[in-house]
N, CA, C and O atoms as CSV, one atom per row, in Angstrom:
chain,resi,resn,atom,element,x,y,z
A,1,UNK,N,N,0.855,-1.178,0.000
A,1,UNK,CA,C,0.000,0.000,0.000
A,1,UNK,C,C,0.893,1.229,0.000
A,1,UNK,O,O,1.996,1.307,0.541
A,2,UNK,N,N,0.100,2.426,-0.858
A,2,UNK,CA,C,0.970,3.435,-1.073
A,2,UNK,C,C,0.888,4.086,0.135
A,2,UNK,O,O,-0.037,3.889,0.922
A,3,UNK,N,N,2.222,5.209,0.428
A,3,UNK,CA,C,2.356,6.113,1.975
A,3,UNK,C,C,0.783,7.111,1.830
A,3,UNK,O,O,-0.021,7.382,2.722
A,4,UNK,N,N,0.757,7.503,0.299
A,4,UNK,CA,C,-0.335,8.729,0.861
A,4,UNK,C,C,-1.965,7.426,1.265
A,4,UNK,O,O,-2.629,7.277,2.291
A,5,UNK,N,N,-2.019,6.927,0.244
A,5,UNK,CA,C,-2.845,5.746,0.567
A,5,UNK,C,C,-3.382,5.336,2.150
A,5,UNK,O,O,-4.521,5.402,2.611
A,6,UNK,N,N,-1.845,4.794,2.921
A,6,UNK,CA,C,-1.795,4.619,4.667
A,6,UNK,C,C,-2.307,5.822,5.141
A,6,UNK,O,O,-3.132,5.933,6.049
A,7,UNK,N,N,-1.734,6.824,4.425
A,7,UNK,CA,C,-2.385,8.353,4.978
A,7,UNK,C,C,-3.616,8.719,5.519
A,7,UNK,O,O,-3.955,9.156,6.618
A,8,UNK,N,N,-4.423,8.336,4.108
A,8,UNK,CA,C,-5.886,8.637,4.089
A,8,UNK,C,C,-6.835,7.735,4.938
A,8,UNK,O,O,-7.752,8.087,5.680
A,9,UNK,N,N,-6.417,6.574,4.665
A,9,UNK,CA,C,-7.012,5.339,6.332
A,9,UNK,C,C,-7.326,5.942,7.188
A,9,UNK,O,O,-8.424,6.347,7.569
A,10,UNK,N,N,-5.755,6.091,7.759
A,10,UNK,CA,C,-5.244,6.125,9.214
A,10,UNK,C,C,-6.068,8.025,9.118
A,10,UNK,O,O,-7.022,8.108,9.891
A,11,UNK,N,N,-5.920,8.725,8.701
A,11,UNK,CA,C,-7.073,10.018,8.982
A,11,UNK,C,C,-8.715,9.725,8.959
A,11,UNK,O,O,-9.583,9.693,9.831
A,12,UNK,N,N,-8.700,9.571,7.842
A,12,UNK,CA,C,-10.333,8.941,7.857
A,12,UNK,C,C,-10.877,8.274,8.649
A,12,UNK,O,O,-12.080,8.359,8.897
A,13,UNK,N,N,-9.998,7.406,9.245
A,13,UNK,CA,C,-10.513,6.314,10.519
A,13,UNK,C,C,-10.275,7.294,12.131
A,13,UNK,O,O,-10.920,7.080,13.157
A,14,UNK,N,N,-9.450,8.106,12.008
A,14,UNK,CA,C,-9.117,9.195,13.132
A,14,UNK,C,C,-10.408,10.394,13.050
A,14,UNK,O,O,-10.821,11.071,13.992
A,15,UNK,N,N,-10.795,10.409,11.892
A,15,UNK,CA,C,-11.819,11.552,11.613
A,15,UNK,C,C,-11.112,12.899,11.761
A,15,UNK,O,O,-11.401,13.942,12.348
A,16,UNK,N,N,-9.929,12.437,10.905
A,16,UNK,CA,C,-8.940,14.003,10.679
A,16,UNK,C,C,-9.285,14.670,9.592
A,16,UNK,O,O,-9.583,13.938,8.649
A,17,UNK,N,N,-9.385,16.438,9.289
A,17,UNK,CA,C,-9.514,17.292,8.121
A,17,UNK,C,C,-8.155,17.221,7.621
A,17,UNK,O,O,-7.164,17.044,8.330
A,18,UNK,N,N,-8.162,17.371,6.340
A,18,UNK,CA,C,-6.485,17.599,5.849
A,18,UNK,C,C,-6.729,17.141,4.243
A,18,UNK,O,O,-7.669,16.930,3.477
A,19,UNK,N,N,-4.961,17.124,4.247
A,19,UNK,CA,C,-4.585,16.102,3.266
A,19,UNK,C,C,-3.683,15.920,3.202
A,19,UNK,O,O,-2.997,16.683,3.882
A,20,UNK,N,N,-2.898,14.835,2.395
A,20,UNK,CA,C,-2.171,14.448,1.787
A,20,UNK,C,C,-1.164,14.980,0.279
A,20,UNK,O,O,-1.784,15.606,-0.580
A,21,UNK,N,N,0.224,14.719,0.063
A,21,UNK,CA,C,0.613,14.867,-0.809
A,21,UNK,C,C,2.053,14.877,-1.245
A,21,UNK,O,O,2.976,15.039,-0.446
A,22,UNK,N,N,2.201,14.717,-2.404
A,22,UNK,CA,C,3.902,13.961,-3.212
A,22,UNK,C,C,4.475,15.221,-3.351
A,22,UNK,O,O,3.776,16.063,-3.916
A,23,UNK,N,N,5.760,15.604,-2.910
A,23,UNK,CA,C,6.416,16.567,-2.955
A,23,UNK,C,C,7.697,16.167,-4.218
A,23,UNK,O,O,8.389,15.162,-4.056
A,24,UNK,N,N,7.806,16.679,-4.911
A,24,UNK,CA,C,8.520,17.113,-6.439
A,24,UNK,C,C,9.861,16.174,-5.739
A,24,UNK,O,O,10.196,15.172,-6.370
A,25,UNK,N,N,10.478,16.447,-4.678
A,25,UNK,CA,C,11.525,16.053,-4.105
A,25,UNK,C,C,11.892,14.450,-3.569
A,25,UNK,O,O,12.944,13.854,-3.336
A,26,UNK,N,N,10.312,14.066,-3.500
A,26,UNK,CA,C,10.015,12.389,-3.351
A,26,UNK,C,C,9.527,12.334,-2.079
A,26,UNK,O,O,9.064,11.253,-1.713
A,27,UNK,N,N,9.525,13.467,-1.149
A,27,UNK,CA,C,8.909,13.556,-0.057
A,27,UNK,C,C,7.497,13.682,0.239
A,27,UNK,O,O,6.952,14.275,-0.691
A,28,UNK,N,N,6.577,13.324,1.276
A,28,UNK,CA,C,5.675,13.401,1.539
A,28,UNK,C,C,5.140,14.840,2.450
A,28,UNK,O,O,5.790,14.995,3.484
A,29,UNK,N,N,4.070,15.876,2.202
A,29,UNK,CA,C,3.857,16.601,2.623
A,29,UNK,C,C,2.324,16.065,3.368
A,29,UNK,O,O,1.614,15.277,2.743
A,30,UNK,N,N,1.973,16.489,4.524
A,30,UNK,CA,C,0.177,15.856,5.137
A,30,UNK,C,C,-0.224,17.702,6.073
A,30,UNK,O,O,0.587,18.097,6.910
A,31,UNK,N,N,-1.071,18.279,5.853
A,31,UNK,CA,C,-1.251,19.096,6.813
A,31,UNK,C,C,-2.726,18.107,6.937
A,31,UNK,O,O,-3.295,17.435,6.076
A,32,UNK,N,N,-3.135,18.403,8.752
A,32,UNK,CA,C,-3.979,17.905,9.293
A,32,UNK,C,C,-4.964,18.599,10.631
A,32,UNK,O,O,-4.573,19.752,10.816
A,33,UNK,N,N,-5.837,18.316,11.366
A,33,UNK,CA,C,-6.105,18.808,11.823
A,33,UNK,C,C,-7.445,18.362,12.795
A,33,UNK,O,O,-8.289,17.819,12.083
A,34,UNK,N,N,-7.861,18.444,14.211
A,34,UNK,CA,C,-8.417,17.413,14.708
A,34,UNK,C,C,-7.861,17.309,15.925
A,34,UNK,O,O,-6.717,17.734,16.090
A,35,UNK,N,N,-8.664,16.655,17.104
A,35,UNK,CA,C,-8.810,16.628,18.313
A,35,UNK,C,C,-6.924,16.443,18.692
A,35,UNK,O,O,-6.188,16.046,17.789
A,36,UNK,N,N,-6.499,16.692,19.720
A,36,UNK,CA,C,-5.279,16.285,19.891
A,36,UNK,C,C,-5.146,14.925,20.109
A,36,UNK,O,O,-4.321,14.326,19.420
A,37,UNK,N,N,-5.650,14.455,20.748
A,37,UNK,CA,C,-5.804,13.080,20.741
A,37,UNK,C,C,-5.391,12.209,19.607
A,37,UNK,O,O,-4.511,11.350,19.554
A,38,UNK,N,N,-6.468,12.753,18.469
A,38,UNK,CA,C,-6.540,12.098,16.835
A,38,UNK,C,C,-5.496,12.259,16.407
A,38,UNK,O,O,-4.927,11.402,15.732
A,39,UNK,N,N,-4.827,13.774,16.795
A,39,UNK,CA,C,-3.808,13.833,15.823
A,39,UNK,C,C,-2.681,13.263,16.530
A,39,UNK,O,O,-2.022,12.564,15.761
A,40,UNK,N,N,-2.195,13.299,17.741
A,40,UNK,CA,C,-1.179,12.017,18.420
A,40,UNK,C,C,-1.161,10.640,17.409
A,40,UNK,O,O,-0.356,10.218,16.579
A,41,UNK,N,N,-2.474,10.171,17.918
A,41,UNK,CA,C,-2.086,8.781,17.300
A,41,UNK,C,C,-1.846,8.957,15.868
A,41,UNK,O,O,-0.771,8.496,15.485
A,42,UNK,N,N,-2.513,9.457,15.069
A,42,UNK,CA,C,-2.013,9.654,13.584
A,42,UNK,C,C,-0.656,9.756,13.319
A,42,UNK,O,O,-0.127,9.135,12.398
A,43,UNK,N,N,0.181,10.798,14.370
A,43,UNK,CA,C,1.362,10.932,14.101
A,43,UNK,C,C,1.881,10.025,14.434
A,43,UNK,O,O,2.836,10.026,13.656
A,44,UNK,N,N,2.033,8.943,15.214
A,44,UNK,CA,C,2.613,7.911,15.801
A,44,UNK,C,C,2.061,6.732,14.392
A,44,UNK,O,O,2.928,5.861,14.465
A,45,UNK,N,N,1.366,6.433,13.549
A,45,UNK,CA,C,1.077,5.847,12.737
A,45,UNK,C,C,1.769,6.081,11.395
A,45,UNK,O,O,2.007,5.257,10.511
A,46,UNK,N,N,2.027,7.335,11.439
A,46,UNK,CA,C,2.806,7.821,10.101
A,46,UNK,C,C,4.293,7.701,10.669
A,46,UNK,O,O,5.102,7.687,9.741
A,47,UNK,N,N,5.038,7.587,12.264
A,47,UNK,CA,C,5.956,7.165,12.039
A,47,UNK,C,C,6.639,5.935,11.914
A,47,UNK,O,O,7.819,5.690,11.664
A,48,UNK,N,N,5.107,4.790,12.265
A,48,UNK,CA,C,5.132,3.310,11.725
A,48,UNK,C,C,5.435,3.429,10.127
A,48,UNK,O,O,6.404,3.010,9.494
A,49,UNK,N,N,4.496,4.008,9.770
A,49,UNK,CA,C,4.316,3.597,8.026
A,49,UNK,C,C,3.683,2.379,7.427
A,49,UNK,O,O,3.365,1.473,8.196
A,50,UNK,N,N,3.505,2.277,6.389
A,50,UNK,CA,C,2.414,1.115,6.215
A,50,UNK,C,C,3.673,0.218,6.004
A,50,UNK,O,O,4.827,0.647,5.982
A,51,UNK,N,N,3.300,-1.081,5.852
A,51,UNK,CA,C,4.255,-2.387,5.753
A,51,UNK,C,C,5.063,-2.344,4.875
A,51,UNK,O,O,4.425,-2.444,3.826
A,52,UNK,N,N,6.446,-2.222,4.600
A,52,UNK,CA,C,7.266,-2.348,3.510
A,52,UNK,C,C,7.396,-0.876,3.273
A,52,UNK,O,O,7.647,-0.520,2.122
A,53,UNK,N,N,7.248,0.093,4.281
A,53,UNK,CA,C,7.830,1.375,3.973
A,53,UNK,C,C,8.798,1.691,4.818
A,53,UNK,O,O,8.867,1.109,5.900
A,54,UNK,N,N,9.751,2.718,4.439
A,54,UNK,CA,C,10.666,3.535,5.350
A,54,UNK,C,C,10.609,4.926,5.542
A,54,UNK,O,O,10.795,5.733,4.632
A,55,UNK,N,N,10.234,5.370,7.269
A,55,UNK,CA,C,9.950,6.230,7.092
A,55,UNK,C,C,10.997,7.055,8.088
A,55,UNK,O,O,11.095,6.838,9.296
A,56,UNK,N,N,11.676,7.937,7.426
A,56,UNK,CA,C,13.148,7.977,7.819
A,56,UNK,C,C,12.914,9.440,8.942
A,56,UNK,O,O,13.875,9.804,9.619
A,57,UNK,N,N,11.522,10.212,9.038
A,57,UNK,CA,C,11.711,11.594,9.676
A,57,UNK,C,C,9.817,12.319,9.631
A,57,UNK,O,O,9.176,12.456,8.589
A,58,UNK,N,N,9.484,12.545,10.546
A,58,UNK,CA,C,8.214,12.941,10.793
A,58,UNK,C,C,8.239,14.481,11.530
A,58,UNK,O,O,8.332,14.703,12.737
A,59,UNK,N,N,8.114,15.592,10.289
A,59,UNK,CA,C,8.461,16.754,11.469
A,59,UNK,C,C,7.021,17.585,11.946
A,59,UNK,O,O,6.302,18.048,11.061
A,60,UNK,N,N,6.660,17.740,13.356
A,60,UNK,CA,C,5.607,18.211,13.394
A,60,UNK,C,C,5.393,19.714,13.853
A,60,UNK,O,O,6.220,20.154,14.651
A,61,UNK,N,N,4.495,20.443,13.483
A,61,UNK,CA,C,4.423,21.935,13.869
A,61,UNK,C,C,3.120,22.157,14.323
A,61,UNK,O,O,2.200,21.970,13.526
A,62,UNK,N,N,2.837,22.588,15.667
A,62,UNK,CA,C,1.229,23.191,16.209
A,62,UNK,C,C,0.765,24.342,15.352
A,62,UNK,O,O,-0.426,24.635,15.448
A,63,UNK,N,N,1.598,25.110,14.444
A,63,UNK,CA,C,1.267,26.171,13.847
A,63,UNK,C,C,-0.335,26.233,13.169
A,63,UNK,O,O,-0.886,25.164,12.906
A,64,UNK,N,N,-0.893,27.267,12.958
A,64,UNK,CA,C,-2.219,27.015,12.662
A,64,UNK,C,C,-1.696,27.447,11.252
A,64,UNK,O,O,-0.770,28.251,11.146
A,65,UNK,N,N,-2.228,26.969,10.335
A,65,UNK,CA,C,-2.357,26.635,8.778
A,65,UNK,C,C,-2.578,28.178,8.290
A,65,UNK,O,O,-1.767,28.967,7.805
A,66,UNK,N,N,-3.831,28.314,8.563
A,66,UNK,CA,C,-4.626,29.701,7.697
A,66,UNK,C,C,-5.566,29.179,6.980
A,66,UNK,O,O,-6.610,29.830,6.928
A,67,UNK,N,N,-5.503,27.899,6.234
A,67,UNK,CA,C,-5.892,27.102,5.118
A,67,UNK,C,C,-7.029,26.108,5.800
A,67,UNK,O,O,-6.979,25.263,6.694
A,68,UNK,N,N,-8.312,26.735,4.753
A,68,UNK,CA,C,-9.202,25.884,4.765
A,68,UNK,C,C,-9.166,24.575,4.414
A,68,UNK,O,O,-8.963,24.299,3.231
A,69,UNK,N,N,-9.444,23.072,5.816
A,69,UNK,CA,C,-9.057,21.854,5.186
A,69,UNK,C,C,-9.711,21.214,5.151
A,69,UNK,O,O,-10.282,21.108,6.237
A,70,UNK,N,N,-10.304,20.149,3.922
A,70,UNK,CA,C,-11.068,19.413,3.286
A,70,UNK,C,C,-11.833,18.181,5.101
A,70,UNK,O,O,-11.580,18.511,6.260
A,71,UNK,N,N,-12.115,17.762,4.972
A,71,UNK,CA,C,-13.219,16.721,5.377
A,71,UNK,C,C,-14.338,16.491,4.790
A,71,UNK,O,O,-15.230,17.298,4.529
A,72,UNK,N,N,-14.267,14.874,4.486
A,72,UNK,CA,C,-13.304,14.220,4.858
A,72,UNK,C,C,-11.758,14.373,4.587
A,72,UNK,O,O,-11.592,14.992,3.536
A,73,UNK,N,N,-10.735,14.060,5.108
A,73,UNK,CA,C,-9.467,13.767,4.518
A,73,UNK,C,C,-9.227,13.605,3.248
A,73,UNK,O,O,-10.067,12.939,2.641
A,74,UNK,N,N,-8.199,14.073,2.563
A,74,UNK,CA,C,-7.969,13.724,1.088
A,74,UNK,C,C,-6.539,13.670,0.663
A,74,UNK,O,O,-5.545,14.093,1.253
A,75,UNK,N,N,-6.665,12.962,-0.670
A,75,UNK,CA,C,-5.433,13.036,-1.321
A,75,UNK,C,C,-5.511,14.428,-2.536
A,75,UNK,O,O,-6.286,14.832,-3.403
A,76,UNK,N,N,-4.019,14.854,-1.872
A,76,UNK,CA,C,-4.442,16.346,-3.073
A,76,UNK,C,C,-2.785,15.848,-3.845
A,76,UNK,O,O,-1.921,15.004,-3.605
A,77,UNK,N,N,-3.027,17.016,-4.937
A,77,UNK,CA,C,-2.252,16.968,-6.203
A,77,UNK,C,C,-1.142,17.921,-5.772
A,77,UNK,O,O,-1.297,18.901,-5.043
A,78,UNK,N,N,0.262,17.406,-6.444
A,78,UNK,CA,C,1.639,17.306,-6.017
A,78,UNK,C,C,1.522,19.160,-6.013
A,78,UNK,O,O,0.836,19.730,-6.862
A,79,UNK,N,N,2.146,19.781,-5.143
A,79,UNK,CA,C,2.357,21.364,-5.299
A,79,UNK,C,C,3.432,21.811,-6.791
A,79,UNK,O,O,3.682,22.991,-7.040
């Protein structure tokens, strides 16, 4: 299973706003958003990764976005 793929689960099943997405660089970008709780475990899930991934660095920021975010969760298109 693909990383943004594990992404969208593991939010959707958390009942996180956000999304997902492929950064030009091969990196993964996710802004998110949701009870602290939700978003703990989410982050602790994305630094599992789905089976047969490596996930080498998870950086997180409380910063508030500005940006209106989708819910349900989604996969959005590469910046």
């Amino acid at each position: 299973m693909g990383f943004r793929w594990f992404t969208l689960r593991a939010a959707r099943r958390l009942e996180l706003a956000g999304w997902v997405r492929n950064e030009a660089d091969g990196s993964v970008e996710v802004l998110v958003e949701g009870s602290d709780g939700a978003v703990e475990r989410f982050v602790e899930e994305l630094r599992r990764g789905p089976e047969g991934a490596s996930v080498s660095e998870v950086r997180r920021s409380a910063e508030p976005s500005g940006e209106w975010l989708p819910s349900p969760f989604e996969i959005a298109g590469r910046r």
